[in-house]
C-alpha positions as CSV (number, residue, x, y, z in Angstrom):
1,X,9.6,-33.2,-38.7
2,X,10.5,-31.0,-41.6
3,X,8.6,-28.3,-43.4
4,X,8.8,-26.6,-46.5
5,X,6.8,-24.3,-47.8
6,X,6.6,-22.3,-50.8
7,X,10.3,-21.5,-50.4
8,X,11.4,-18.9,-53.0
9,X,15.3,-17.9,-53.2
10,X,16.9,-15.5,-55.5
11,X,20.6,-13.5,-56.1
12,X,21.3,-11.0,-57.7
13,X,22.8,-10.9,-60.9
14,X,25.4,-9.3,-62.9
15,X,27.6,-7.3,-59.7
16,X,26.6,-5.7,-56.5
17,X,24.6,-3.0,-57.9
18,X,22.7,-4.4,-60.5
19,X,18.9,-5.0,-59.8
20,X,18.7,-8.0,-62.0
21,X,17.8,-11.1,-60.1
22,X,18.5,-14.6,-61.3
23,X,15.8,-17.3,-59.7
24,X,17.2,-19.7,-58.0
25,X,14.3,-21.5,-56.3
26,X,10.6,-21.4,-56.9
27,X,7.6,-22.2,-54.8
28,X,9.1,-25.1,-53.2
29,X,6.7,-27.3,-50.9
30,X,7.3,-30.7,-49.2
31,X,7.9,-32.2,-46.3
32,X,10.6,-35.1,-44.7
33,X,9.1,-37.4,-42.1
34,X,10.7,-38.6,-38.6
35,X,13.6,-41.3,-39.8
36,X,12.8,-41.0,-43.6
37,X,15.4,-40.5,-45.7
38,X,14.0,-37.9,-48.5
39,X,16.9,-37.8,-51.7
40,X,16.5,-34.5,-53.9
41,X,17.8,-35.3,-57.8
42,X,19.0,-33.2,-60.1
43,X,21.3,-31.9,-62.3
44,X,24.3,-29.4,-61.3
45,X,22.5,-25.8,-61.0
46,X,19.5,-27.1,-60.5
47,X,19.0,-25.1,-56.9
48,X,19.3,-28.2,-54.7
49,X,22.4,-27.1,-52.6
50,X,21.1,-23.9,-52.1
51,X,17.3,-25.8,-51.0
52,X,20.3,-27.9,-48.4
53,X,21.9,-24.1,-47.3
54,X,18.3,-22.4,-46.4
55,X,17.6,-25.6,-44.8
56,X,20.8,-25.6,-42.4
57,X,19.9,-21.9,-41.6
58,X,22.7,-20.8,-43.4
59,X,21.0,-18.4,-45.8
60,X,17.4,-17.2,-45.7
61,X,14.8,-17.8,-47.9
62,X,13.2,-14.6,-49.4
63,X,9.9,-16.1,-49.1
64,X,8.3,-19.0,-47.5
65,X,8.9,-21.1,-44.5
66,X,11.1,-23.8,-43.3
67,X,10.0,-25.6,-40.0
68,X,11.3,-28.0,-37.9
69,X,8.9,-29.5,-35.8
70,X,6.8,-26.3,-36.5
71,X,9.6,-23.6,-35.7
72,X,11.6,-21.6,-38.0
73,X,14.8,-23.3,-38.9
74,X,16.5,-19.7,-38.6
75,X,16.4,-19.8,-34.8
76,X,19.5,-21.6,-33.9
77,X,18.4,-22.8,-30.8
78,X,16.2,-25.2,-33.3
79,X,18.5,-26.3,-35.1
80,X,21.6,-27.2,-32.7
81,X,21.4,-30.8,-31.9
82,X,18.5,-31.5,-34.3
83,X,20.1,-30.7,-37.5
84,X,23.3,-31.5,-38.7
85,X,24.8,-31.8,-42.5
86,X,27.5,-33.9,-44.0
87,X,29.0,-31.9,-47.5
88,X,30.9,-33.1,-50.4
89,X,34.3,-30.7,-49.4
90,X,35.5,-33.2,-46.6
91,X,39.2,-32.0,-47.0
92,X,37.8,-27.8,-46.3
93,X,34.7,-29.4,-43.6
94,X,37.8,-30.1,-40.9
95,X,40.2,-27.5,-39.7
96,X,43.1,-28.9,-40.8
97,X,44.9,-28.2,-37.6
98,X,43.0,-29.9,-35.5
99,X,43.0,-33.4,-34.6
100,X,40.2,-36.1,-35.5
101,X,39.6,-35.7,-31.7
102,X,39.2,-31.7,-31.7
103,X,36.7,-31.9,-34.8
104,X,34.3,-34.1,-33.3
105,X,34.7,-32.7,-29.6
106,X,33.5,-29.1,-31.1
107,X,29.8,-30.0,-31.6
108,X,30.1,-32.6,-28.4
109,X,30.7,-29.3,-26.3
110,X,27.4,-27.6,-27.0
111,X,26.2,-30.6,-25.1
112,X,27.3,-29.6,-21.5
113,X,29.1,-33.0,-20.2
114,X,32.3,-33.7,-19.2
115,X,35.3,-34.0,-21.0
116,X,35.8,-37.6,-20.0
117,X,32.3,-38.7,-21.0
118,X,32.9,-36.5,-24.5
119,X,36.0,-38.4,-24.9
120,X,34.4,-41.9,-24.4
121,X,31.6,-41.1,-26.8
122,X,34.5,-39.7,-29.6
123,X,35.8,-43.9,-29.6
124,X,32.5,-44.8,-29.9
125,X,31.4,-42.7,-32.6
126,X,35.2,-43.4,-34.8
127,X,34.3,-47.4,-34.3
128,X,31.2,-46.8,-35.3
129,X,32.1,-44.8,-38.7
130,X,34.8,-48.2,-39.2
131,X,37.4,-46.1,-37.9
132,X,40.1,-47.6,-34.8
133,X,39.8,-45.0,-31.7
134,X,43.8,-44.4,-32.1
135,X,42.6,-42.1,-35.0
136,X,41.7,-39.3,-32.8
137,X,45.5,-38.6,-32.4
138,X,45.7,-37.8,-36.1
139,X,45.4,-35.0,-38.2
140,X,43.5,-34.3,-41.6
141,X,46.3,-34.5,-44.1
142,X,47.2,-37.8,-42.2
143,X,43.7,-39.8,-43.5
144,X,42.3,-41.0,-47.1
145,X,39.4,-39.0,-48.7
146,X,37.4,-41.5,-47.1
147,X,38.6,-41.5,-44.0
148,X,38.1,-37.4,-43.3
149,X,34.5,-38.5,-44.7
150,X,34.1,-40.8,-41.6
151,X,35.4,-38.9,-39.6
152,X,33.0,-36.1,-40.6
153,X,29.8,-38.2,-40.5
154,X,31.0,-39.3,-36.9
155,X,30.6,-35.3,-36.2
156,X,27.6,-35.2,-37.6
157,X,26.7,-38.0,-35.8
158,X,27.9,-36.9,-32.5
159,X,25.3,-35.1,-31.1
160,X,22.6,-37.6,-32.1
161,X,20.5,-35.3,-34.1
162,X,17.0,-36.6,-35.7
163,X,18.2,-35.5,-39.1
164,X,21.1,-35.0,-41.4
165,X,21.7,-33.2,-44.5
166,X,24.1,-34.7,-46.8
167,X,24.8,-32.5,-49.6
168,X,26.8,-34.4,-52.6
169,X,28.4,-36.0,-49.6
170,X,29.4,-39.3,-51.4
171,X,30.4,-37.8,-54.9
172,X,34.0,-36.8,-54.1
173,X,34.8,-40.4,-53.2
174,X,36.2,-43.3,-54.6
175,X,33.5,-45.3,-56.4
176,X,34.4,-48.3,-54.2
177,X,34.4,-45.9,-51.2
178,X,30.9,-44.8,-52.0
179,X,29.3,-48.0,-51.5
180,X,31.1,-48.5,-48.1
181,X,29.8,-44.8,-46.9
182,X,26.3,-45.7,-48.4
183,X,26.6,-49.1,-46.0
184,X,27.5,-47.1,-43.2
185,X,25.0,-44.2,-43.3
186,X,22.2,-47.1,-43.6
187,X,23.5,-48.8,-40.5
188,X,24.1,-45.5,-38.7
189,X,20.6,-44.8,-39.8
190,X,19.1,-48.1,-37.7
191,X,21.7,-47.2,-35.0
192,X,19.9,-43.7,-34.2
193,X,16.7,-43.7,-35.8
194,X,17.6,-40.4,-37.1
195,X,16.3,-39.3,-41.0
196,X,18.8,-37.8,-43.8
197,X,18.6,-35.5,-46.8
198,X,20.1,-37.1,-49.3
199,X,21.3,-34.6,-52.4
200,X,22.8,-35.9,-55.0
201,X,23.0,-36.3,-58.7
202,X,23.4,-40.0,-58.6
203,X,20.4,-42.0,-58.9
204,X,22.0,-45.0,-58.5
205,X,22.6,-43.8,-54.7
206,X,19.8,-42.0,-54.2
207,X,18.0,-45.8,-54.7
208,X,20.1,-47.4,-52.7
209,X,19.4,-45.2,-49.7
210,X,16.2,-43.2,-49.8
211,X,12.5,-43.8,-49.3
212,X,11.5,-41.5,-51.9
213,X,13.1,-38.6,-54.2
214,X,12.6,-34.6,-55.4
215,X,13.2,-34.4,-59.0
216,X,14.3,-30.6,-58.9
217,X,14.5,-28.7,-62.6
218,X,15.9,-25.0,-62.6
219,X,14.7,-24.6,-58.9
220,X,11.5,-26.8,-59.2
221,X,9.9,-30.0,-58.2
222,X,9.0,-31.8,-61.1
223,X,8.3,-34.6,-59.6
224,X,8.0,-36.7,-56.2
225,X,8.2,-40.4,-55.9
226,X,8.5,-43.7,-53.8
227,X,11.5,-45.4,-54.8
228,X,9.8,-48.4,-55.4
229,X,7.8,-45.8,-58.0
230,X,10.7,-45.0,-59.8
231,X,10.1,-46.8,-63.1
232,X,6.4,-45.4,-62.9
233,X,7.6,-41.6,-62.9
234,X,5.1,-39.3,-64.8
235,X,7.1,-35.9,-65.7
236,X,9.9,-36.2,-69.1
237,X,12.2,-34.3,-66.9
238,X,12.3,-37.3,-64.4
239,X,12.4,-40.0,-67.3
240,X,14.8,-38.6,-69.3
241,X,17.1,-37.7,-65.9
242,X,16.4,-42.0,-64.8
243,X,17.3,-42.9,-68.5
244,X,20.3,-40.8,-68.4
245,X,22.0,-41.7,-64.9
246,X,21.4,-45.1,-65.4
247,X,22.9,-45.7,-68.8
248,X,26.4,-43.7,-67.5
């Protein structure tokens, strides 16, 4: 389904006019399977958001490929419907003037059907995320963190594409939220037999949900593995990351 290969990302460093470049990511390869759900660990800076922004098509690498299906990412017409994301900024992911209704109805429209039919689908999708359909009538400010979170993996949902990025998209929440949202992404998962990318920096998460995990150093892989492989993890990056996440 998804291709990487030999990504390479950099930015400059230091102002506009400086010719310094800070590395961002290096020679990244892999690939995420139809309905697998592929978790990337690591610490903060490590490059993995910016890996989940060339991914989305919403920066360019400076070299390598990434493929979907075997075509380039950057051509929008790939993307729309296919690939969708989830972020950890609910409260900035909504326009805060429009309803719960609006937000979801704005990918539903690149669709083509009716308004009724877009309208039936919105209740749907909200009962499906544990939401009652009468939230459609309310507004942002209106709804718990975990609420606007629903309501943005309904979105996300909405156009039932066969994989979803979610960047840190559990880590802003409520630790008693998390484990609802991590319930409902796996049952949404079944649902659609769609696959997710799963960044985080919580192992504990990443476990829960994935099939197997990206260690990612200073814009590397150190390591892939099965999560059942987890305790069998070769590098010292990815045992001393493991040893550290799960004594917090």
């Amino acid at each position: 389904m998804l291709k990487v290969e030999r990504v390479e990302k950099s930015y400059k460093k230091g102002g506009v006019f400086s010719l310094n470049k800070q590395d961002v990511l290096k020679n990244i390869s892999f690939e995420c399977k139809d309905g697998e759900c592929l978790g990337i660990i690591g610490e903060s800076g490590s490059g993995k958001s910016t890996l989940g922004r060339l991914i989305l098509g919403i920066e360019k690498p400076d070299r390598g490929t990434i493929l979907f299906d075997g075509k380039s990412v950057e051509d929008r017409k790939v993307r729309l419907g296919n690939l969708s994301a989830v972020f950890q900024d609910y409260k900035s992911s909504i326009n805060p003037f429009f309803t719960v209704e609006e937000a979801i109805m704005e990918p539903l429209k690149t669709q083509n059907k009716g308004v009724e039919d877009n309208k039936r689908k919105i209740d749907l999708l909200l009962t499906q995320v544990g939401l009652d359909p009468s939230y459609k009538n309310r507004y942002p400010h209106e709804l718990s963190g975990g609420e606007v979170q629903r309501v943005c993996i309904a979105r996300a949902i909405s156009t039932e594409p066969r994989c979803i990025l979610l960047d840190e998209a559990i880590s802003s929440l409520d630790v008693s939220v998390q484990t609802q949202v991590l319930e409902l992404l796996l049952n949404l998962k079944r649902i659609y037999k769609m696959g997710y990318i799963f960044i985080t920096h919580d192992i504990q998460a990443a476990a829960y949900i994935c099939d197997r995990v990206i260690f990612f150093k200073n814009g590397q892989i150190e390591e892939i593995s099965e999560i059942e492989q987890l305790n069998n993890v070769h590098s010292e990056y990815a045992r001393t990351l493991l040893q550290t996440l799960l004594t917090l």
